[in-house]
C-alpha positions as CSV (number, residue, x, y, z in Angstrom):
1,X,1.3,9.6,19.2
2,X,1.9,8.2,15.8
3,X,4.7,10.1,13.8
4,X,5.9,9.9,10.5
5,X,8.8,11.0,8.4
6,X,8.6,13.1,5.0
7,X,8.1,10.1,3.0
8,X,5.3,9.1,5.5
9,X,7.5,5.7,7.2
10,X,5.1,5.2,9.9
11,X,6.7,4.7,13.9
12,X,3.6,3.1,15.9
13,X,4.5,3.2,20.2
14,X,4.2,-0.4,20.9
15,X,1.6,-0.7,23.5
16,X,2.4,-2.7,27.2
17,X,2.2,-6.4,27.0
18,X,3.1,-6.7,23.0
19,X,6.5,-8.9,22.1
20,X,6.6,-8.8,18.5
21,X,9.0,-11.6,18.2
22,X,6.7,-14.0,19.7
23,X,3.9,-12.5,16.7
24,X,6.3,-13.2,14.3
25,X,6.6,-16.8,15.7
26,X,3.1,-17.3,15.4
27,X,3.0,-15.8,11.9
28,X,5.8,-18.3,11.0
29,X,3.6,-21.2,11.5
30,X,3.5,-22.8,7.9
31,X,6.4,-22.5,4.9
32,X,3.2,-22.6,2.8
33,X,1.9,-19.1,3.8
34,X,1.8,-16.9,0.7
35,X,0.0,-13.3,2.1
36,X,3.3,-12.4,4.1
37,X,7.0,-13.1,4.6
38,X,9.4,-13.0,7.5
39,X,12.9,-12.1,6.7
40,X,15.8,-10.8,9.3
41,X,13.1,-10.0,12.0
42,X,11.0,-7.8,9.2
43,X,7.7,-9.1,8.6
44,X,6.6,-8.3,4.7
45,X,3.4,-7.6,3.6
46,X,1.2,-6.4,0.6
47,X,-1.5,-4.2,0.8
48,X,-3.9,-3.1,-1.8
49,X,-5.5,0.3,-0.5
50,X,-7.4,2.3,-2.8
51,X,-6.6,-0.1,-5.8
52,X,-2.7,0.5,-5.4
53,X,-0.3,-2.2,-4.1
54,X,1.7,-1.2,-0.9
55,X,4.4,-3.4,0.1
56,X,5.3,-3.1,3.9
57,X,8.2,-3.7,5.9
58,X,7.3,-3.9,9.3
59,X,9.7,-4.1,12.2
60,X,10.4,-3.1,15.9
61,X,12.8,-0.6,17.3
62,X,13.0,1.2,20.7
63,X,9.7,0.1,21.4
64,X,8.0,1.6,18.5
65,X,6.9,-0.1,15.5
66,X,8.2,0.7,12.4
67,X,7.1,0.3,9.0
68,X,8.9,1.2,6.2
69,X,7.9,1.1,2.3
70,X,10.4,-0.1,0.0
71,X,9.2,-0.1,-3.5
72,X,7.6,3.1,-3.0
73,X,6.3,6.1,-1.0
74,X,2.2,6.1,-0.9
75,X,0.2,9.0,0.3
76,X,-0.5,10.3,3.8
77,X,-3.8,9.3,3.4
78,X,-2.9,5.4,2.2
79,X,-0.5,5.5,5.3
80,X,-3.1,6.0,7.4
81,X,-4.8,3.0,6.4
82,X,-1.7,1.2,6.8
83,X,-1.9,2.1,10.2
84,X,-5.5,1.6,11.1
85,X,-4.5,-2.3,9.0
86,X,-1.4,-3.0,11.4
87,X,-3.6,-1.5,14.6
88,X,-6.3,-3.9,13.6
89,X,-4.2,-6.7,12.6
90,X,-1.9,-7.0,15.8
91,X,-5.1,-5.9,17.8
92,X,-3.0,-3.0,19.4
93,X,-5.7,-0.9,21.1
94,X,-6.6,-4.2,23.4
95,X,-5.2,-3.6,27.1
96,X,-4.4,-7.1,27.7
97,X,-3.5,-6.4,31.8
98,X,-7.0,-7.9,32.8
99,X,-6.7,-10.5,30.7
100,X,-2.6,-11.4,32.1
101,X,-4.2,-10.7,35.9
102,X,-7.0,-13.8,34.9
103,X,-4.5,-15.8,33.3
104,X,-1.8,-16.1,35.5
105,X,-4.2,-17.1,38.5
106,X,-5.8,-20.0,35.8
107,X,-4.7,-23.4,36.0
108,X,-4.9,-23.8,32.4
109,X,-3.4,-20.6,31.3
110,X,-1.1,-20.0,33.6
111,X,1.8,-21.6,31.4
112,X,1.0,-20.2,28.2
113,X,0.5,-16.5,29.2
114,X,3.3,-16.7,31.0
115,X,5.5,-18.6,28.1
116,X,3.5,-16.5,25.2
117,X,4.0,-13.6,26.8
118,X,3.0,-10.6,24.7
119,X,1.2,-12.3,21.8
120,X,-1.4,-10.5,20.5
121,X,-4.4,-12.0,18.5
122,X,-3.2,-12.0,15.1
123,X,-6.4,-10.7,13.2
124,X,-7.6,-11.1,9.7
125,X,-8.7,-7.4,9.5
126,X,-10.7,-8.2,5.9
127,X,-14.1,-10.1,6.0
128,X,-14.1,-11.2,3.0
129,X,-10.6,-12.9,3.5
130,X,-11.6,-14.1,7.2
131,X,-14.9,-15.9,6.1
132,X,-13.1,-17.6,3.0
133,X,-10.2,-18.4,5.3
134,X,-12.6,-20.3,7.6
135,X,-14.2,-21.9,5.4
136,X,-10.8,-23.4,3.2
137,X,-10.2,-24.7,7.1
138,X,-13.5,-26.7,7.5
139,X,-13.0,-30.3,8.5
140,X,-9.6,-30.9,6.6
141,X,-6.4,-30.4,8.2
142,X,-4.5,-27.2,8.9
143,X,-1.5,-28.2,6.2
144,X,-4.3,-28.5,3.3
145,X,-5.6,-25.7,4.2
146,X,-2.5,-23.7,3.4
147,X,-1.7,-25.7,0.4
148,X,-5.6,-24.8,-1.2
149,X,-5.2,-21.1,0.4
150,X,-1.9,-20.9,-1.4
151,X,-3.1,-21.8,-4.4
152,X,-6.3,-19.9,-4.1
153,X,-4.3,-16.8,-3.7
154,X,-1.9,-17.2,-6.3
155,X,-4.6,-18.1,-8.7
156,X,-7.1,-15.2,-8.4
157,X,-4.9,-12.8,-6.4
158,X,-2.4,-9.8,-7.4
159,X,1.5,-9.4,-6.7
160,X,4.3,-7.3,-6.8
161,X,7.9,-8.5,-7.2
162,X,11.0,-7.0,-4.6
163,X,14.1,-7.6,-4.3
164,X,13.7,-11.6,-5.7
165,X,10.5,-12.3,-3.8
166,X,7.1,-12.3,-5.1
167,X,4.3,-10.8,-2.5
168,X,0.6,-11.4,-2.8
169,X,-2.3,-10.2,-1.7
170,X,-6.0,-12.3,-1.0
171,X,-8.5,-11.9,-4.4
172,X,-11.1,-8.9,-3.9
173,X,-14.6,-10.5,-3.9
174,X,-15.3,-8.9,-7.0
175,X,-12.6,-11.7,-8.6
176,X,-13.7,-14.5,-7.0
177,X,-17.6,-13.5,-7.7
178,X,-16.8,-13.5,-11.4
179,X,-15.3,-17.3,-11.1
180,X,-17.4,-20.7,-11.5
181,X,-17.3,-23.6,-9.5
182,X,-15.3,-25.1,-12.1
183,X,-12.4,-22.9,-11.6
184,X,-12.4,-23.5,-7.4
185,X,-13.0,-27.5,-8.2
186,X,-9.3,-27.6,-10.9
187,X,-7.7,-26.3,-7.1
188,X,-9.2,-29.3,-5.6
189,X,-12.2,-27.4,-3.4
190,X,-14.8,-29.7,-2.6
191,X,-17.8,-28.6,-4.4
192,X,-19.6,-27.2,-1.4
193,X,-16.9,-25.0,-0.5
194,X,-16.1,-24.0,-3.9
195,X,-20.4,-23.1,-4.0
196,X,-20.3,-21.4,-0.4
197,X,-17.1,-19.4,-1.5
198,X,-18.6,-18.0,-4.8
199,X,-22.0,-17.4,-3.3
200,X,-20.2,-14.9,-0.7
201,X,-18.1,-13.2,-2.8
202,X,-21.2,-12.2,-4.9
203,X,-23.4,-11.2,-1.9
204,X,-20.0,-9.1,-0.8
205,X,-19.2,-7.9,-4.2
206,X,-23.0,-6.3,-4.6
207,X,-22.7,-4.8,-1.3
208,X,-25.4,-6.9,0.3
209,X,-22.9,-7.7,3.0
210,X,-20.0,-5.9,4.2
211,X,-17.7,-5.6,7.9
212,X,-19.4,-2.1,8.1
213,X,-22.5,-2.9,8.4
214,X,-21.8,-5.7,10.8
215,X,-19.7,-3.3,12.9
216,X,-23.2,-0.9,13.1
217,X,-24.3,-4.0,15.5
218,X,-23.8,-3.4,18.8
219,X,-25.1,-7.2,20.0
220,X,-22.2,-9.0,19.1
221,X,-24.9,-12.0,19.4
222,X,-26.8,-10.6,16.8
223,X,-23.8,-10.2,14.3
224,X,-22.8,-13.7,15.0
225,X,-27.1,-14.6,14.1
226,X,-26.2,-12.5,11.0
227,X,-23.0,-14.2,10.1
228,X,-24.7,-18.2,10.8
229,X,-27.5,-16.8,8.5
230,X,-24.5,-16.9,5.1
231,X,-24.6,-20.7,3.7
232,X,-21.7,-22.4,4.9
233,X,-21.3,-20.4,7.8
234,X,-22.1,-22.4,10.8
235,X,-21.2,-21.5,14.5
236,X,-17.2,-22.4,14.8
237,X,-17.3,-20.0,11.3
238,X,-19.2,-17.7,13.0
239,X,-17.3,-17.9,16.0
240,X,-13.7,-17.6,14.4
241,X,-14.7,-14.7,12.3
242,X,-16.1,-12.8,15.6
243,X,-12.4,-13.3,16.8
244,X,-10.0,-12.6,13.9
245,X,-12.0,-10.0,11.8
246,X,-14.2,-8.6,14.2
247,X,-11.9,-9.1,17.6
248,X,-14.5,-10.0,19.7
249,X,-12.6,-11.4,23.2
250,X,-15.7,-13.5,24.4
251,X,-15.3,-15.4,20.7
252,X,-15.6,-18.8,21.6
253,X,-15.3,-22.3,19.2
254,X,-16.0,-24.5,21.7
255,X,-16.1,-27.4,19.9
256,X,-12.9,-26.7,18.3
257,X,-10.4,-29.9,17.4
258,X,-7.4,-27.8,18.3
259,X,-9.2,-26.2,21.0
260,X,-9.5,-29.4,22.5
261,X,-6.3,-30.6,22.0
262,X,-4.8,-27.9,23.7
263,X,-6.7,-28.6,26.5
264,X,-5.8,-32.0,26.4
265,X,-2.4,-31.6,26.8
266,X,-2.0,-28.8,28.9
267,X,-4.3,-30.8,31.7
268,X,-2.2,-33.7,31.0
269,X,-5.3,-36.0,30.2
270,X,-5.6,-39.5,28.2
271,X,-8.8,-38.0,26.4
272,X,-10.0,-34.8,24.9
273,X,-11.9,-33.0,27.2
274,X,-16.0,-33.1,26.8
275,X,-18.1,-30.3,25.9
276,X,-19.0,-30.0,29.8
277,X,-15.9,-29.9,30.9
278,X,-14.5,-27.0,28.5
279,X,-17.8,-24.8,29.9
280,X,-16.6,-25.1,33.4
281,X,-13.3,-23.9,32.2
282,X,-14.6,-21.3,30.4
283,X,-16.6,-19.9,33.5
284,X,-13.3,-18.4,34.7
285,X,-12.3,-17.2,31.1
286,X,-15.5,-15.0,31.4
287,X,-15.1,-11.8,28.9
288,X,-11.3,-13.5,27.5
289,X,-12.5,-16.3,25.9
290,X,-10.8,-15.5,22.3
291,X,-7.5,-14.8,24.1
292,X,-7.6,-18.1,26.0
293,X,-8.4,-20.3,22.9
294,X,-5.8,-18.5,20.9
295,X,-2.9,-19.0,23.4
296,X,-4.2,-22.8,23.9
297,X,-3.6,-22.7,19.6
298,X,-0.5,-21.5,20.3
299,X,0.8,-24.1,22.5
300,X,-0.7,-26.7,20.0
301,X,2.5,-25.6,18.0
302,X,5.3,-26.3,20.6
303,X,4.0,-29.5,20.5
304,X,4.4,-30.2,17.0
305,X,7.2,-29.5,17.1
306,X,8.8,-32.2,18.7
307,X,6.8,-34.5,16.9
């Protein structure tokens, strides 16, 4: 059961197979990240619910999750959104034991589940955010893509200051569908994107496309038809979006660089793997596919590391 205090601070039970440090880790990944901040164990983050802006301070304690509210106390009812945001975002309803029992009988996961263990797939619970997220990351490298997200963000986006620190949250489609291609080409988007980014935020904006009408598609094939059918959406977009927004585990960007990477190093070869190849490891990922590829990700940074 969730419980909360008078002033709503929200205690979420932590479900099996969860180790928030190694989320945090994960979250940690570039200094250039502007849409949270880690501090003392305490992961920060702005919400906007119901057009008011909730700074979170969320943190683990006897195995419960605890999120506090330091500038100010919303309603019960924003609180519950927080909830159903963290639930989502740290995909906390998943029972992961089937996925541990696969892994640790794998010869490619073997190692990572049991050296990642308790990682979660950390989500990107807004579609709007998710798709323009993917599409920032589209053949340039993963340290650009911060630097144009970051400046995206702090651009067209909303913040609160605490305590020193300044906390954003990602632009509402209905800013960026106001915006012309000039303003995303001054932040050094390629025209394409800048077009493909603009176009979606208007199609959001009017309502011609939103997560809840996706969700009201049980084929998860069909939602990712749907998604390939937006310009500039193609099937890794597709495919990432299923994972992070939508947390569908048989999500799977097989032809993904850092995908292949992973792979490369984890089987120790000279080459990336081919296309082939990855299939026949995927036949034993079967239903886990998204939790496979995001623990390979994971690895990719433990390498870098000692670069």
């Amino acid at each position: 059961m969730t419980s909360s205090n008078a002033q709503y601070n929200l205690e979420l039970p932590t479900p099996l197979l969860f180790n928030f440090e190694e989320c945090l880790l994960f979250l940690a990944r570039s200094n250039q990240e502007v849409l949270h901040t880690i501090k003392d164990n305490h992961l920060y983050k702005l919400l906007k619910i119901n057009q008011e802006l909730i700074l979170c301070k969320i943190g683990v304690r006897a195995q419960q999750i605890q999120v506090e509210f330091p500038i100010h106390s919303p309603s019960r009812a924003a609180v519950e959104q927080v909830q159903t945001y963290i639930e989502e975002w740290f995909d906390l309803g998943r029972d992961l034991q089937p996925f541990y029992h696969m892994a640790q009988k794998d010869v490619v996961l073997q190692h990572p589940v049991e050296k990642y263990k308790g990682l979660r797939i950390i989500g990107i619970p807004d579609l709007f955010e998710a798709l323009v997220w993917a599409i920032i990351g589209q053949q340039i490298n993963l340290t650009f893509a911060y630097t144009l997200k970051k400046r995206f963000v702090e651009q067209f986006g909303e913040s609160v200051s605490y305590d020193g620190d300044s906390y954003w949250v990602f632009p509402s489609c209905e800013r960026i569908a106001s915006l012309t291609i000039e303003d995303l080409r001054a932040l050094q988007f390629t025209l394409r994107k800048s077009e493909y980014i603009i176009a979606i935020a208007r199609e959001m904006a009017s309502g011609a496309l939103t997560k809840e009408q996706l969700l009201q598609i049980e084929d998860k094939a069909h939602i990712k038809k749907k998604l390939m059918s937006i310009r500039g959406v193609g099937e890794w977009t597709a495919d990432y979006v299923l994972m992070k927004c939508f947390h569908e585990p048989t999500s799977f960007p097989i032809a993904d660089v850092g995908l292949q990477n992973a792979l490369k190093m984890q089987l120790a070869l000279d080459r990336k793997p081919t296309i082939d190849e990855i299939k026949k490891l995927e036949v034993h990922w079967r239903g886990w596919q998204a939790y496979a590829t995001f623990y390979l990700w994971r690895s990719l940074y433990d390498e870098n590391e000692t670069v």
